[in-house]
C-alpha positions in Angstrom: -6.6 -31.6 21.3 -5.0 -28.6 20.3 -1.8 -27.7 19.1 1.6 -27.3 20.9 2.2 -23.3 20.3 5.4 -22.2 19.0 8.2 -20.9 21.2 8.7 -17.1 20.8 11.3 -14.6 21.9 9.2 -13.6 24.6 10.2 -17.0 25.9 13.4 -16.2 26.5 13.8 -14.6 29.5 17.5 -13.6 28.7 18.1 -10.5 28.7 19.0 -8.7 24.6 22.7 -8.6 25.3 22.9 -12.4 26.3 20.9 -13.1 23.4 23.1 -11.3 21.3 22.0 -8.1 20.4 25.8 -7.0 21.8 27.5 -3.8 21.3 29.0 -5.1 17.7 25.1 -6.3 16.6 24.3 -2.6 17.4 27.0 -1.3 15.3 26.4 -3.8 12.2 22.8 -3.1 12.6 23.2 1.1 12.8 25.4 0.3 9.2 23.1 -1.9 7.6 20.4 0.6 8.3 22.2 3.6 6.8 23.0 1.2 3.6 19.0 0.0 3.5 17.4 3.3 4.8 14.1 2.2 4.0 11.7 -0.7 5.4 11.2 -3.4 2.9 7.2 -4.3 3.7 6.3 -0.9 3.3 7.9 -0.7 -0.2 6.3 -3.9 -1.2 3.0 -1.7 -0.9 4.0 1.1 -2.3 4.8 3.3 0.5 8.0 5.2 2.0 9.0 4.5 5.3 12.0 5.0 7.2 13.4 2.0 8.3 14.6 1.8 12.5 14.9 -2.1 12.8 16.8 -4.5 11.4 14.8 -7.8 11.7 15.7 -11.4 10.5 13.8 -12.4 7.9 14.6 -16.3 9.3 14.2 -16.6 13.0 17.6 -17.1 14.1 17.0 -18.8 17.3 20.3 -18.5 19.1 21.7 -20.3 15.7 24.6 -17.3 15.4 25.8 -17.9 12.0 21.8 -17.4 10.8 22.1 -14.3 13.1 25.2 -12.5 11.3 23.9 -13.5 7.6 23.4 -10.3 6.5 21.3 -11.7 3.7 18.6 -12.8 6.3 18.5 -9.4 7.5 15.5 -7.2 6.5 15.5 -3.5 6.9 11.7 -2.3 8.6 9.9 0.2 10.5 8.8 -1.0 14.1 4.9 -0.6 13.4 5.9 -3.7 10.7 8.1 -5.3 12.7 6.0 -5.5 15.1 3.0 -6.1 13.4 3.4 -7.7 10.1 6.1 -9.4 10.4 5.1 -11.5 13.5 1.4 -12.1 12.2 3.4 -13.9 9.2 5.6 -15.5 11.7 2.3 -16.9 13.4 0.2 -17.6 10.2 2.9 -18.2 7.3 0.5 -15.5 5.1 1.7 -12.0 4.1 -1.3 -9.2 4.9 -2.0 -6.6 2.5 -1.5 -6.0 -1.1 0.3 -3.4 -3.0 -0.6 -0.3 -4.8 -2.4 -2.1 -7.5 -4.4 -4.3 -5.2 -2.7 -7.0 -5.8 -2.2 -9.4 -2.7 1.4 -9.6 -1.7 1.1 -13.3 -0.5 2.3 -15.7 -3.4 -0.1 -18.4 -2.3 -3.0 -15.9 -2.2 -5.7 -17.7 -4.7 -5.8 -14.8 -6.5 -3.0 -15.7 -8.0 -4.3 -19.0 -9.0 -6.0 -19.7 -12.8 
């Protein structure tokens, strides 16, 4: 048996616009990236990176009061965006650690005593 795998937005045959990546998403999103110029994952390793993408941190779903919370809104490059972010999407674990060596995932067991 195996399990039932998790809708993504590649689902969605709609196109971005019906979705609601409008003309006013486009403008919040172009002055939320001048406010948080840099991408979040790659400061949580120690590195500077322009961010291009405003993702949210919560899969909105369609659910448009999740969508315009700004606070669930993450500034990041697309290499994370596309990358990191959906392999935690998929796995619930953060990859990497920072510039310490430290893992960045909370429930790593390194973290455990």
């Amino acid at each position: 048996m195996t399990a039932a795998r998790q809708p993504s937005w590649r689902d969605d045959k709609r196109s971005a616009n019906d979705r609601g990546y409008t003309w006013a998403w486009r403008q919040a999103r172009d002055r939320y990236l001048r406010a948080h110029p840099l991408c979040e994952y790659c400061e949580s390793r120690g590195d500077v990176t322009a961010a291009t993408v405003v993702d949210h941190r919560i899969p909105h779903r369609g659910d448009q009061k999740l969508f315009w919370d700004e606070t669930n809104w993450a500034a990041c490059c697309k290499p994370c965006h596309d990358g990191d972010k959906q392999r935690l999407e998929r796995s619930g674990r953060v990859i990497g650690c920072d510039e310490h060596g430290n893992p960045l995932d909370p429930s790593d067991p390194w973290f455990s005593n």
